[in-house]
C-alpha positions in Angstrom: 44.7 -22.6 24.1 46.0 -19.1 25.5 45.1 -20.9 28.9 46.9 -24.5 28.6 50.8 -24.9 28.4 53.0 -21.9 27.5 53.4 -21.5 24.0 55.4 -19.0 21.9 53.3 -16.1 20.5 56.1 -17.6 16.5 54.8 -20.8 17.6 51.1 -20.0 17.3 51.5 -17.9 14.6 53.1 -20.6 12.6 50.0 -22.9 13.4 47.4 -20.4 12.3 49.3 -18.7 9.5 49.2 -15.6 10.8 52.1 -13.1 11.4 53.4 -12.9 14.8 51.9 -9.2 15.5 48.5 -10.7 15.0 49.1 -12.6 17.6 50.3 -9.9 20.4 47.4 -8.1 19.5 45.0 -10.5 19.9 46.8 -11.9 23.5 46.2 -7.9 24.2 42.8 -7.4 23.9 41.5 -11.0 24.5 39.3 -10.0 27.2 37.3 -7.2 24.8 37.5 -10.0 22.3 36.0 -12.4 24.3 33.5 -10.3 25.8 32.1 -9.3 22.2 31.9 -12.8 20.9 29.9 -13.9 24.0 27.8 -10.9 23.6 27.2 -11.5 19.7 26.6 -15.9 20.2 28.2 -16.5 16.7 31.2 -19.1 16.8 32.1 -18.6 13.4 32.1 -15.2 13.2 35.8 -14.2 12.7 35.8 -9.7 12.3 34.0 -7.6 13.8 32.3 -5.3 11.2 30.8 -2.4 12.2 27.8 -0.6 10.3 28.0 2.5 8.7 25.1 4.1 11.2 26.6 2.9 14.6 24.0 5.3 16.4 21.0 3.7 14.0 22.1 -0.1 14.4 22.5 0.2 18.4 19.0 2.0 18.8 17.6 -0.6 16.6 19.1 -3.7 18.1 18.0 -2.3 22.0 14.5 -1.9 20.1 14.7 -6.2 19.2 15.7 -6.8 22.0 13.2 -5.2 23.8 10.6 -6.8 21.6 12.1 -10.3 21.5 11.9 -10.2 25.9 8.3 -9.2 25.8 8.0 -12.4 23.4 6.6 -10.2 20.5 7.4 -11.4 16.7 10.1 -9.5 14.9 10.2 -9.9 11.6 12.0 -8.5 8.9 9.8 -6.2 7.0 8.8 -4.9 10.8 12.6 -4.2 11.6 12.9 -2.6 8.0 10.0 0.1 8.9 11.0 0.3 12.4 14.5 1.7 11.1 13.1 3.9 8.5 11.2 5.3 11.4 14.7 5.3 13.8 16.5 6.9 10.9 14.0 9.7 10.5 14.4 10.2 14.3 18.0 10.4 14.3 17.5 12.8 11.3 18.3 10.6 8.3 15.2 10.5 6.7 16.7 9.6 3.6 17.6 6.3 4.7 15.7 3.5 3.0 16.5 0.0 4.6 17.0 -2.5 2.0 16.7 -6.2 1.8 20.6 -6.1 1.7 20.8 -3.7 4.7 18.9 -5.7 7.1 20.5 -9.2 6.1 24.1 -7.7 6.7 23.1 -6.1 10.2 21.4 -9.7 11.0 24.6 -11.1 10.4 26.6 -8.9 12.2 24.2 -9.4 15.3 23.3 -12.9 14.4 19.8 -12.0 14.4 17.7 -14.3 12.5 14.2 -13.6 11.4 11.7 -16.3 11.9 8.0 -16.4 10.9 6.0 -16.0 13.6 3.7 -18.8 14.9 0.4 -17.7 12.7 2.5 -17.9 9.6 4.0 -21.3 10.1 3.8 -24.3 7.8 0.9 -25.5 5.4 0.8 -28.5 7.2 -0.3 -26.6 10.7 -3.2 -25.1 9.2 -6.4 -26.7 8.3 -8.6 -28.0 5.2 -10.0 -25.8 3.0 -13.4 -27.4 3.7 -12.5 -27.3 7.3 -11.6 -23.6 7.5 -14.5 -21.9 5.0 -17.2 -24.2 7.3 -16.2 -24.1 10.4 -13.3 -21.5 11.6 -14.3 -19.0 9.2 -18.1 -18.6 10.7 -16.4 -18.7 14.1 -14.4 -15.9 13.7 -17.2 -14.1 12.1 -19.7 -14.5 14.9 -17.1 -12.5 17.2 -17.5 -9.5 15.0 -20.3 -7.5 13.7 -20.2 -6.3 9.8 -18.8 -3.1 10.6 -16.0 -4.8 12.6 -15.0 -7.3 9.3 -12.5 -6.2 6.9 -10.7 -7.2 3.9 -8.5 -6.0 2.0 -6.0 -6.7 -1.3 -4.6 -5.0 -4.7 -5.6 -4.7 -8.1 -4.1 -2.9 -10.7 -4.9 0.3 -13.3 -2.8 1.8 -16.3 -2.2 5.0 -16.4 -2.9 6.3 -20.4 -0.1 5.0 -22.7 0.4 8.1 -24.4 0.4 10.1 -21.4 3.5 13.1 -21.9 6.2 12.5 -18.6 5.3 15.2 -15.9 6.9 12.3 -13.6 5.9 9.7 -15.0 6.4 7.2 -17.6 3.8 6.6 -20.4 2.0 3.8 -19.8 2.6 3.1 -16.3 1.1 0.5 -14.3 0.1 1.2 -10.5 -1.1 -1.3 -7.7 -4.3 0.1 -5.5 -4.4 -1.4 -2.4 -8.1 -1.5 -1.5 -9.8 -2.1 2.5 -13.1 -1.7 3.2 -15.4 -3.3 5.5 -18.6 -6.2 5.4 -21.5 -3.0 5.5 -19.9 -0.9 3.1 -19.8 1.8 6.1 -16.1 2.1 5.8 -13.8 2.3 3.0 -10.0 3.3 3.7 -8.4 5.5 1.7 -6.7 4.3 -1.4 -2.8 3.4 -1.2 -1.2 3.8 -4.4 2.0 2.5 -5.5 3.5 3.2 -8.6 7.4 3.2 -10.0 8.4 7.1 -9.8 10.0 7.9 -6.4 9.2 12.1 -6.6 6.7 12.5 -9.7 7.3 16.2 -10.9 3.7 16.4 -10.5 3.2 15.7 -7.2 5.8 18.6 -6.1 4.1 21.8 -4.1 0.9 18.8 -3.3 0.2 18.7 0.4 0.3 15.2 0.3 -0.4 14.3 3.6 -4.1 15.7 3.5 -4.8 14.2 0.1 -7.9 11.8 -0.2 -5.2 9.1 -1.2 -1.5 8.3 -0.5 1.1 7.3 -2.7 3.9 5.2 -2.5 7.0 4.2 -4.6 7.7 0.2 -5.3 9.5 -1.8 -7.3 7.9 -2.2 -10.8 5.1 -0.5 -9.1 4.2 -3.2 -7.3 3.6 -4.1 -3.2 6.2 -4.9 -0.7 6.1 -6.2 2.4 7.7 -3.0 3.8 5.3 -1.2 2.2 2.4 -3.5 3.2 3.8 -2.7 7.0 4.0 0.2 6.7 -0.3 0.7 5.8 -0.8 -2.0 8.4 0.6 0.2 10.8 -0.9 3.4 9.7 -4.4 1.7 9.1 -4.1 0.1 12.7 -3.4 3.4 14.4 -6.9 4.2 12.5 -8.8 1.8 14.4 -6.7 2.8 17.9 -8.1 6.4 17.7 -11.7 5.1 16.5 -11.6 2.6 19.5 -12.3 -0.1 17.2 -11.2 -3.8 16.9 -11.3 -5.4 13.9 -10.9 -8.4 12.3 -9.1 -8.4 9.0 -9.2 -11.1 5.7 -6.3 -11.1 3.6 -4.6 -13.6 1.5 -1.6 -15.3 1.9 1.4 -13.8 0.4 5.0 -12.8 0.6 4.1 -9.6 1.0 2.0 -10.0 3.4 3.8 -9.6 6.6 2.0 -10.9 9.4 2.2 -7.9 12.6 0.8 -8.4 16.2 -1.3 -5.1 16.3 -3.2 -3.7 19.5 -6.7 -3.5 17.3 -6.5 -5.6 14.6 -6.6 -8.9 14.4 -5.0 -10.6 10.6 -5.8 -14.0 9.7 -5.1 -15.0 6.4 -7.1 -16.9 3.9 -5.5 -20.6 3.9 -4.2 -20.8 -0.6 -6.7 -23.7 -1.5 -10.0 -22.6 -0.3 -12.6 -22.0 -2.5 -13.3 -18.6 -1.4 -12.7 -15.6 -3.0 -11.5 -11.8 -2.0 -15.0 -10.2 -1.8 -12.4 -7.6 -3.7 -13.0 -10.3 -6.4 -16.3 -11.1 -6.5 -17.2 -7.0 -7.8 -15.1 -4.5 -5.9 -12.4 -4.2 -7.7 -13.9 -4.5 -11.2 -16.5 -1.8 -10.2 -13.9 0.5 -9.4 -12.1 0.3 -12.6 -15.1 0.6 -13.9 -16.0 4.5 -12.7 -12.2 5.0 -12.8 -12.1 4.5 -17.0 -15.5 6.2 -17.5 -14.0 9.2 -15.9 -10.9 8.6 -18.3 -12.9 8.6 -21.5 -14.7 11.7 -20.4 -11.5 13.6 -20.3 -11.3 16.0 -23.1 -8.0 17.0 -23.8 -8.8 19.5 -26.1 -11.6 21.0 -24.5 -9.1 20.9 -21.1 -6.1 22.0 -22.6 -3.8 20.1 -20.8 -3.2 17.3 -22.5 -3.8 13.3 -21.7 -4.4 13.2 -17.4 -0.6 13.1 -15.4 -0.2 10.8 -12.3 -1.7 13.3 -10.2 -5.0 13.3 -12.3 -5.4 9.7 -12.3 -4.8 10.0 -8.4 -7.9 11.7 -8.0 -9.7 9.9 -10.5 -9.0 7.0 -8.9 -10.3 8.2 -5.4 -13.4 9.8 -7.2 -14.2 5.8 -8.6 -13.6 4.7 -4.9 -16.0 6.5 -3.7 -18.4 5.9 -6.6 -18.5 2.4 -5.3 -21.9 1.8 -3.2 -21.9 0.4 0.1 -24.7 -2.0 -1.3 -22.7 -3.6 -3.7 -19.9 -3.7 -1.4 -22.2 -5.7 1.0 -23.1 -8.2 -1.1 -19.7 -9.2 -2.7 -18.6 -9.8 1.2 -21.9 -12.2 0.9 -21.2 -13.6 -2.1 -17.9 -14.3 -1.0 -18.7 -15.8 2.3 -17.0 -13.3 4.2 -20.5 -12.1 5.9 -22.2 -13.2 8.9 -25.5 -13.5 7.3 -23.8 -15.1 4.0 -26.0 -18.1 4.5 -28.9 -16.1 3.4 -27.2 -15.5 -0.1 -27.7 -19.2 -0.9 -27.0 -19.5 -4.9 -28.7 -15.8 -5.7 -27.3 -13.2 -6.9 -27.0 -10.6 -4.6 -28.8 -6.6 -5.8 -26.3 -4.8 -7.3 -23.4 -7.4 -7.5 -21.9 -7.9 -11.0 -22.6 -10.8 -13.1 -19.9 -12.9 -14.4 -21.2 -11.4 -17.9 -20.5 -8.3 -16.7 -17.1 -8.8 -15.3 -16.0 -10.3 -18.3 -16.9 -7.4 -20.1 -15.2 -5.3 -18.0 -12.1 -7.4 -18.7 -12.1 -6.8 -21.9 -12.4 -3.1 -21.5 -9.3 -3.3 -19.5 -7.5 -4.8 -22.1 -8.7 -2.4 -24.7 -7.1 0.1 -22.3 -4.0 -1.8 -22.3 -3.6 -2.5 -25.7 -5.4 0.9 -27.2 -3.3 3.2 -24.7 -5.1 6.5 -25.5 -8.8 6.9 -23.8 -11.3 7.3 -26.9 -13.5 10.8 -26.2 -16.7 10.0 -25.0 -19.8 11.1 -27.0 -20.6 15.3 -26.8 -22.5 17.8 -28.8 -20.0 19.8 -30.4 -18.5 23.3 -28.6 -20.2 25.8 -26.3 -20.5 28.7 -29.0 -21.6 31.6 -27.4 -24.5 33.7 -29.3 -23.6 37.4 -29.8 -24.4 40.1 -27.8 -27.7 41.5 -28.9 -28.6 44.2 -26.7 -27.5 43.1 -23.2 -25.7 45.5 -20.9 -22.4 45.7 -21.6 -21.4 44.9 -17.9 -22.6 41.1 -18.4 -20.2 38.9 -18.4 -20.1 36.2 -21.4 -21.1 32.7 -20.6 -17.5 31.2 -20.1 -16.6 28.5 -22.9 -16.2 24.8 -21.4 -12.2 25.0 -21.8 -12.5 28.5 -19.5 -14.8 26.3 -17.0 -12.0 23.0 -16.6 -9.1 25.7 -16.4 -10.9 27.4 -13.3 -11.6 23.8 -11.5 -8.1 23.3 -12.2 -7.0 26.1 -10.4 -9.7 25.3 -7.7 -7.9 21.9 -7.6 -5.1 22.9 -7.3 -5.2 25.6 -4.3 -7.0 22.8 -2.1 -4.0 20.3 -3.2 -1.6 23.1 -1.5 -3.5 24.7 1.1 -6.1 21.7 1.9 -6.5 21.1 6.0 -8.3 18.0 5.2 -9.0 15.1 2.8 -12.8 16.0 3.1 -12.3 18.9 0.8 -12.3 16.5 -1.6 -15.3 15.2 -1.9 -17.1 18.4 -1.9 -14.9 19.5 -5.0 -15.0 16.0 -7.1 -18.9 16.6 -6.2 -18.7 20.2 -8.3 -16.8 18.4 -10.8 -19.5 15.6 -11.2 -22.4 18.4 -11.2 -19.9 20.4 -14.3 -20.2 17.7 -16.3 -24.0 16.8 -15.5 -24.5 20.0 -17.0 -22.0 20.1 -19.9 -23.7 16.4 -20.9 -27.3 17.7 -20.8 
């Protein structure tokens, strides 16, 4: 219009309802205008908004673009932990990109977050028939046991009546389990629960823990979240120089990520298959990870019903208590092996029996329900005889409260001072031998 027949700057404003400044202004700066709009591709865009991190959203957008010329997905869980990671870089660590965040700075860019071409419509993908008999034992054969992951949550209460050290009674916290088709491998757990900074985890040197925690929304997995471990457990395989293949089921929050050694595919909705996390894994866990709840004694302890960070390491203490063998045969059972054939309609040495799964079920909603763990069976105290005659230099036999308060202390100088998550297993090892001798 600016470029057709002279027209009064009144006489456009009168047409667009607009006061005649806006106009001059505009006439002014119409080539920056123009330039911006071009630049940006959105017609009906009418302001220019700026972010409140300018430095954060132009790092971030050189970073899509970047991605989007090599022709690599960008989706919008990835470009929420790519700016968490940008933030901390440009020293804002306390930036959390939310789902609000990145929809206004796609709007502002006119970016728009497609799914990339793995996750596309039912329709593209095949029968459930199709894919368990036929592209499931293809992709198998490309991989040896060791190679084959899967991976997927469950879920564990903490005690009901558990006092707050950061926590609320009660709580509820997703596991994210991984482990591979021989049982060889099993990653650490990835916990998320509701509390953001638990009191108890303060002074923890968290990054050499035998687990890692996580906040989420009603405790439960994100797809930011999910990035984030796919990220962290694909650097794993990088620095083991291995390429893996890893099973996971559908879901919205599961983000699906190009990774440089691992490859996802994802379990089409209507097969009959199941997690091999289903067929035992996960019920064995929960399993060790409530017998080592009823065999805390508060008042032989002295501290009370377990905190978050007690139930932390009981939870990695039942992950480890779960064999490779029985690990092996739920990935058989569940078809997930390359030797599943030979499973036929057996059941597999050492997998659980739907018997026994049930029964574990109904534990777990004892748990729920009951809240409070009942004691487990014990002769009665450690009374010490009296000193008949021994040199006085002896030290007494220590009562069993004097023995948990020292592995407490021991537990807690490796959880400050611990170089490495294998320091773990030799001191849940002591704790397992303690109470081997405290039973007999």
């Amino acid at each position: 219009m600016l470029e057709g027949p002279k027209v009064s700057q009144s006489e456009l404003a009168k047409r667009f309802g607009v006061s005649q400044p806006q106009i001059c202004r505009i006439i002014k700066n119409k080539e920056r205008i123009l330039s911006e709009w071009h630049r940006n591709g959105d017609p009906e865009r009418k302001r220019k908004r700026e972010g409140k991190d300018a430095a954060l959203e132009a790092a971030l957008l050189r970073w899509v673009e970047g991605a989007r010329a090599a022709d690599l997905p960008v989706s919008g869980p990835l470009l929420q932990l790519k700016a968490k990671h940008l933030a901390e870089a440009l020293g804002r660590p306390d930036l959390e990109p939310s789902g609000g965040w990145l929809a206004h700075f796609g709007a502002r860019h006119n970016l728009a977050f497609k799914k990339p071409l793995a996750e596309k419509g039912d329709a593209e993908q095949p029968t459930a028939e199709h894919w368990a008999g036929v592209v499931l034992p293809g992709l198998l054969r490309n991989y040896t046991p060791s190679e084959i992951y899967a991976c997927g949550e469950t879920g564990v209460l903490l005690p009901a009546s558990s006092p707050g050290k950061g926590e609320s009674a009660g709580d509820r916290l997703t596991l994210l389990l991984c482990a591979n088709a021989d049982g060889s491998e099993k990653a650490p757990l990835r916990v998320v629960g509701e509390s953001p900074r638990p009191r108890c985890l303060q002074g923890v040197n968290l990054g050499q823990m035998p687990w890692s925690y996580r906040a989420g929304s009603l405790a439960g997995m994100t797809a930011l979240l999910f990035a984030e471990w796919l990220q962290e457990f694909n650097e794993g395989m990088r620095r083991q120089g291995k390429s893996v293949l890893l099973l996971l089921t559908k879901h919205e929050t599961h983000p699906y990520l190009q990774l440089s050694n691992v490859r996802m595919v994802f379990i089409p909705p209507a097969t009959a298959l199941a997690q091999p996390l289903d067929h035992g894994i996960a019920s064995d866990l929960k399993g060790h990870y409530r017998r080592r709840l009823l065999r805390w004694l508060p008042a032989e302890r002295g501290t009370g019903q377990p905190t978050l960070l007690d139930a932390l390491h009981m939870l990695a203490q039942a992950w480890g208590d779960v064999r490779p063998g029985l690990v092996t045969s739920c990935f058989r059972a569940a078809g997930f092996s390359p030797d599943a054939e030979a499973l036929a309609l057996t059941l597999a040495p050492g997998l659980l029996s739907q018997e026994q799964l049930e029964r574990r079920t109904l534990m777990d909603e004892e748990l729920e329900h009951d809240g409070e763990p009942v004691e487990a069976d014990r002769d009665g105290g450690t009374a010490e005889d009296e000193d008949t005659g021994e040199p006085a230099a002896v030290q007494p036999c220590p009562s069993e409260r004097e023995v948990w308060g020292s592995l407490a202390t021991l537990r807690r100088y490796l959880e400050c001072r611990a170089t490495s998550p294998d320091l773990f297993q030799a001191f849940y090892e002591l704790e397992d031998a303690v109470h081997m001798v405290l039973a007999g």
